[in-house]
LOLOGU-93877 format. One line per 10 residues: number of its first residue (from 1); their letters; for each residue y, x, z of C-alpha. Coordinates in steps of 0.5 Angstrom, whole numbers, plus 500, padded with zeros to 3 digits. Last residue first. Layout:
N
NUM	A	Y,X,Z ~ ...
//
This chain:
398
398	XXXXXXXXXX	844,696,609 ~ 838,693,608 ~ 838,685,607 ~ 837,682,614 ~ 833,681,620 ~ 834,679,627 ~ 829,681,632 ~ 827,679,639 ~ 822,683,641 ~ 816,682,646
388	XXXXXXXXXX	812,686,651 ~ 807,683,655 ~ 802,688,659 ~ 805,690,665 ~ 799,689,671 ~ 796,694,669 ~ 801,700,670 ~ 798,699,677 ~ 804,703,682 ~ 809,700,679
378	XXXXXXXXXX	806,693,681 ~ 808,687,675 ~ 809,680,678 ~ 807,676,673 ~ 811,670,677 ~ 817,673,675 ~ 816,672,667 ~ 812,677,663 ~ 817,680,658 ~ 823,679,654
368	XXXXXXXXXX	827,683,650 ~ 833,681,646 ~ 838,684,640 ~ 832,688,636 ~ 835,690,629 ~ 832,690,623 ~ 835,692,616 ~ 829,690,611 ~ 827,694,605 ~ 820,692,605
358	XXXXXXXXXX	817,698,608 ~ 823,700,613 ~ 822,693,617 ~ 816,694,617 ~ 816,700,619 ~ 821,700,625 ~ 817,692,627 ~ 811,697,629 ~ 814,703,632 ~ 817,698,637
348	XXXXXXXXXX	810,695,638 ~ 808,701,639 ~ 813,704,644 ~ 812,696,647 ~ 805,699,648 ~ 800,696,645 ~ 793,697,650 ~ 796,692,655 ~ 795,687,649 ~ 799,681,650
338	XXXXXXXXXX	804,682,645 ~ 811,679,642 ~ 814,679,635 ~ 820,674,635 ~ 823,674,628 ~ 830,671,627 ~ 833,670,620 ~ 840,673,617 ~ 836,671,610 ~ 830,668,610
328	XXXXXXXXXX	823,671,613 ~ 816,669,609 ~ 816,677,608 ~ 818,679,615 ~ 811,675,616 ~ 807,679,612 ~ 809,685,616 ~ 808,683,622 ~ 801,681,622 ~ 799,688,618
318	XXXXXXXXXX	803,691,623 ~ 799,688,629 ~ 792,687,625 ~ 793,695,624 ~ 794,696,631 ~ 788,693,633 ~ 783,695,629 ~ 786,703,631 ~ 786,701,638 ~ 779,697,638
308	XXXXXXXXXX	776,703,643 ~ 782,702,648 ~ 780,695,650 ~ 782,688,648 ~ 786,690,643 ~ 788,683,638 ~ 790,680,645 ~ 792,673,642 ~ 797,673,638 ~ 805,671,639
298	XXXXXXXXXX	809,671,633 ~ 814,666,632 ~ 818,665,626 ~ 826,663,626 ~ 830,662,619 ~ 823,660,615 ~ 822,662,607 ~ 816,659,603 ~ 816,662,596 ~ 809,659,596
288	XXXXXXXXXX	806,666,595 ~ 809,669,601 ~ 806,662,604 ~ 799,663,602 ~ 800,670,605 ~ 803,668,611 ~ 797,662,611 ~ 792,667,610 ~ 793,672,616 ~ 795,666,621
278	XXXXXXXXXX	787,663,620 ~ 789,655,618 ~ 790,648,622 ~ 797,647,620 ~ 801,643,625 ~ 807,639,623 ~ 814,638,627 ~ 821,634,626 ~ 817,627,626 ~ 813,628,632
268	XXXXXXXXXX	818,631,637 ~ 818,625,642 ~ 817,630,648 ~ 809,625,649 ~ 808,625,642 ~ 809,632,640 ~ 804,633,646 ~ 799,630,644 ~ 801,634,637 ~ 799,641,640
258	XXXXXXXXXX	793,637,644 ~ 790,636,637 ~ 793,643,635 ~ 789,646,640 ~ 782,643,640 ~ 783,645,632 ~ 783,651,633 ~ 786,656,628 ~ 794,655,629 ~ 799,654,625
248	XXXXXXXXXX	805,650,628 ~ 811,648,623 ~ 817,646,626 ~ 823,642,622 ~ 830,642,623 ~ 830,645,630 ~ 835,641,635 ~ 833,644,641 ~ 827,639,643 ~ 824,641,637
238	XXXXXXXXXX	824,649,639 ~ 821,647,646 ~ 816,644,642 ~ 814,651,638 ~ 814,655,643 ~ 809,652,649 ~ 805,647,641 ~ 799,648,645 ~ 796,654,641 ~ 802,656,636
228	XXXXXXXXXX	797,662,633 ~ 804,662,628 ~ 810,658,630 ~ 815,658,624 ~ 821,655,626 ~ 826,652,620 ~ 833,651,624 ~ 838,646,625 ~ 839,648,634 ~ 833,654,634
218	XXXXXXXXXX	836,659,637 ~ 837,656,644 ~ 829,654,644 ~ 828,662,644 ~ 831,664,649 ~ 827,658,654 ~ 821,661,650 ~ 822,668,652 ~ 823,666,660 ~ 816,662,660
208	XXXXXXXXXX	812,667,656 ~ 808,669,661 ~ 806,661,663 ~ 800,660,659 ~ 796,655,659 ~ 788,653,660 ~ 787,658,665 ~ 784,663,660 ~ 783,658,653 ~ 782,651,654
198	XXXXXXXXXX	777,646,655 ~ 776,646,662 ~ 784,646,663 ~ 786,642,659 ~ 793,642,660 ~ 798,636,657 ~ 805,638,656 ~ 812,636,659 ~ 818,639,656 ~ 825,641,660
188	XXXXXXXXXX	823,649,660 ~ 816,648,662 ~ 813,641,665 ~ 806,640,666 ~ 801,634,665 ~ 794,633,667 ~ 792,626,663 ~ 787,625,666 ~ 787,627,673 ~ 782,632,675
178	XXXXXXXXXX	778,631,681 ~ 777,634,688 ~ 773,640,689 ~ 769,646,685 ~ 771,643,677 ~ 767,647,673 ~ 767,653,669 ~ 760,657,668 ~ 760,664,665 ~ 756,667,670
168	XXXXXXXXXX	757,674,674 ~ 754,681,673 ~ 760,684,674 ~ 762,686,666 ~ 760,679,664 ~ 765,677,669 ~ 770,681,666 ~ 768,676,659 ~ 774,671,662 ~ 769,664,662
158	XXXXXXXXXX	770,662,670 ~ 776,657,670 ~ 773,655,678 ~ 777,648,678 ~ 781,645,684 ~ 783,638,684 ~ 787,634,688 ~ 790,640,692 ~ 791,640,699 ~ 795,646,698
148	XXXXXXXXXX	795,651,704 ~ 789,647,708 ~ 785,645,700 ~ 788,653,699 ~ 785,658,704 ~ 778,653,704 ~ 778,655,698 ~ 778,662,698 ~ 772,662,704 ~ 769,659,699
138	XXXXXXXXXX	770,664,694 ~ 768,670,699 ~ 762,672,694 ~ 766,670,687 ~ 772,675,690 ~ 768,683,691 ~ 763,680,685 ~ 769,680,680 ~ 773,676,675 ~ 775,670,678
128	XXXXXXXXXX	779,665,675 ~ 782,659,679 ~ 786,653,676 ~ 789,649,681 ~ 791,642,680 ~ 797,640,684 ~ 803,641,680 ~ 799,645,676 ~ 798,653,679 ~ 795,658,675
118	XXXXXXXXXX	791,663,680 ~ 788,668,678 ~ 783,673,682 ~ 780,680,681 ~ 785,684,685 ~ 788,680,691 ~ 794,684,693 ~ 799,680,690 ~ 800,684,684 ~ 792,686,683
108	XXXXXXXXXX	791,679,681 ~ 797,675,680 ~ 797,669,684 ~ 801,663,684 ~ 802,663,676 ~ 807,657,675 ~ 808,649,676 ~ 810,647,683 ~ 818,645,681 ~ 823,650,683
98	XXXXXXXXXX	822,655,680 ~ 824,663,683 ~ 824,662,690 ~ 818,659,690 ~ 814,663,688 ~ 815,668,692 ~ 814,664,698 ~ 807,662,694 ~ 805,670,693 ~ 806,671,701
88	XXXXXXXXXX	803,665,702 ~ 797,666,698 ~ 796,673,701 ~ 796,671,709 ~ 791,665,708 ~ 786,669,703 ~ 786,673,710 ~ 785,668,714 ~ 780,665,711 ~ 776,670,712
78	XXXXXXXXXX	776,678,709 ~ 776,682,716 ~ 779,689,715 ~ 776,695,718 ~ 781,700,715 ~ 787,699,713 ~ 791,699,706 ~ 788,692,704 ~ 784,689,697 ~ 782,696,695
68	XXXXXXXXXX	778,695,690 ~ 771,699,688 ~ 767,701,682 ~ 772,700,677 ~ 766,703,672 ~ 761,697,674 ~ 754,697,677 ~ 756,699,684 ~ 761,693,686 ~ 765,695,691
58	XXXXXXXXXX	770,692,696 ~ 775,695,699 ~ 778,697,706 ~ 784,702,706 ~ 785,711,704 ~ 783,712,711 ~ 783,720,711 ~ 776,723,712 ~ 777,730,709 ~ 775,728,702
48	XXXXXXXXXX	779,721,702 ~ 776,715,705 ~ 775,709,703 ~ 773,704,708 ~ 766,698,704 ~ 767,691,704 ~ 760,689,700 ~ 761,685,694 ~ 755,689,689 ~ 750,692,695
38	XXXXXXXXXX	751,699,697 ~ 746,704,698 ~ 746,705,690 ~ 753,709,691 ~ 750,715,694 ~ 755,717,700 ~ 756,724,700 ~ 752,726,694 ~ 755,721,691 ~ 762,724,692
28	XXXXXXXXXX	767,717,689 ~ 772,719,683 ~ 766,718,678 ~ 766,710,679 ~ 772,709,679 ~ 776,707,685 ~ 782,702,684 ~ 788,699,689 ~ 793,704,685 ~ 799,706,690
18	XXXXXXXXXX	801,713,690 ~ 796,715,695 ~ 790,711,692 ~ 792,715,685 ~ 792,722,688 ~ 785,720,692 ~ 781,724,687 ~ 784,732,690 ~ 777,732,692 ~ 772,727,691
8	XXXXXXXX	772,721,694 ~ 768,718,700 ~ 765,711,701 ~ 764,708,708 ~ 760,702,711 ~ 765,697,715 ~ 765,698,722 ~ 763,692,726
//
């Protein structure tokens, strides 16, 4: 059966072409093909204005990203199959890259399957869904991964506000299997406890596996700063590494609880506090205090979540940072890290230079770190490369 069509506009199939998999909503010629004739999930061919197959995709009416290409053909079946072939090309890659089932399995648009997230612990499977075009295949999703993976538990992580945006629930729960309590995976030579239905995203985050493991060679005597430490993926590594002493500060009082399970459970219990405090007053108390650490990690959450917050944002960021060159000690090591797409590395480049300038400080960049390999970025979809992190040491102006 042939799918349903939809047209472009002239000259709009230019991103398509350099290898773009989305459709906005005013790239396609209504009068051609009317966009309310479609039902949101329906699998459509795009073709270019002079009828050149563009590929097969899904299509949600609703939504300014109205369609997205899920393959370059036409006329695709999106079955078992289907998910089967994407899930194990993301897995070989996978593999190559760790040794140990613990990663991001799918990527979303990186690997083929836009609007879907797979985080993979051990063999439990955390899924996000953020899109009509996934959610009305998803038992056809999981049926790909209980026969490639025969997982013990997989749980629908579906809290992302996207969803909202597509007209879906906001309901996450455990669609097959049972979860193992504890749920325990390792990262750079440390065990922690993930909870999954109560955590934030995919309840861990594994982007910054690679900066992490730079950091935990730095940290042998040192007083770390771990500021929106969430679980404790910096700051116990650090420990583990010989720091002298570690101070976790995050404004979650679940995620500190789990911060100090996991202490526990890497035998770093005694070198390490958790602080239950908003990071901006707690950098200010500490400025006060005339508290100064060697090593300070700042990896907050988006602080841009879209384009219109960029102003906020931004000052949120250089205000961040600035405090925390002021609780920094001589010769120290400030790791400076964002996960807003919206905030370029030129930003956060800019960011560090003036904050730097501002308090008299001589700053210099010796590393940079991004998302790890399991974060494939498409260098067709700017989007896929949000994580940019610097690795500065500071010291008294020149």
């Amino acid at each position: 059966m042939a799918h349903d069509e939809i047209h472009l506009k002239k000259n709009e199939d230019k991103r398509l072409r350099q290898g773009h998999l989305w459709v906005f909503s005013n790239e396609v010629d209504t009068n051609r093909t009317p966009l309310d004739q479609f039902a949101a999930g329906d699998l459509v061919q795009v073709k270019a204005s002079d009828g050149k197959v563009m590929g097969t995709a899904y299509i949600n009416p609703q939504s300014l990203i109205c369609a997205r290409l899920l393959s370059r053909k036409g006329n695709l079946k999106c079955g078992v199959n289907f998910f089967k072939e994407r899930l194990t090309t993301a897995l070989a890659l996978r593999e190559k890259l760790f040794d140990k089932p613990y990663y991001r399995l799918v990527y979303g648009e990186s690997d083929g399957l836009p609007g879907l997230v797979i985080d993979r612990f051990g063999s439990v499977l955390s899924v996000q869904i953020t899109t009509v075009g996934i959610e009305i295949r998803k038992d056809s999703l999981i049926a790909a991964l209980v026969e490639l993976f025969s997982p013990t538990a997989i749980v629908m992580k579906n809290d992302s506000s996207q969803r909202e945006l597509e007209g879906l629930d906001l309901e996450s729960c455990i669609i097959h299997g049972e979860l193992p309590d504890p749920l325990i995976i390792e990262e750079n030579g440390a065990k922690f406890k993930v909870d999954i239905l109560g955590g934030q995203k995919t309840g861990w985050f594994y982007d910054h596996r690679s900066s992490r493991a730079l950091l935990a060679t730095l940290t042998k005597s040192q007083r770390v700063l771990d500021l929106f430490s969430y679980t404790g993926a910096w700051g116990i590594p650090a420990a583990l590494n010989g720091a002298n002493e570690v101070v976790c500060v995050d404004a979650s009082e679940s995620a500190l609880a789990l911060a100090t399970d996991n202490a526990m459970l890497n035998g770093v219990a005694d070198n390490m506090q958790f602080i239950r405090s908003d990071v901006f007053d707690f950098l200010k108390q500490a400025r006060q205090e005339g508290q100064l650490y060697d090593i300070i990690v700042l990896d907050p959450p988006a602080l841009i979540k879209r384009k219109k917050d960029f102003k906020q944002g931004y000052e949120a960021y250089r205000r961040l940072n600035h405090l925390a060159l002021q609780v920094l000690a001589k010769h120290g090591i400030l790791v400076s890290a964002s996960c807003s797409y919206h905030l370029s590395a030129e930003n956060l480049h800019e960011i560090l230079r003036s904050s730097g300038r501002h308090i008299d400080r001589h700053l210099t960049f010796f590393a940079y770190g991004g998302q790890g390999g399991d974060h494939p970025i498409d260098p067709a979809i700017p989007e896929t490369a949000y994580l940019k992190t610097f690795f500065c040491t500071v010291s008294a102006s020149l």
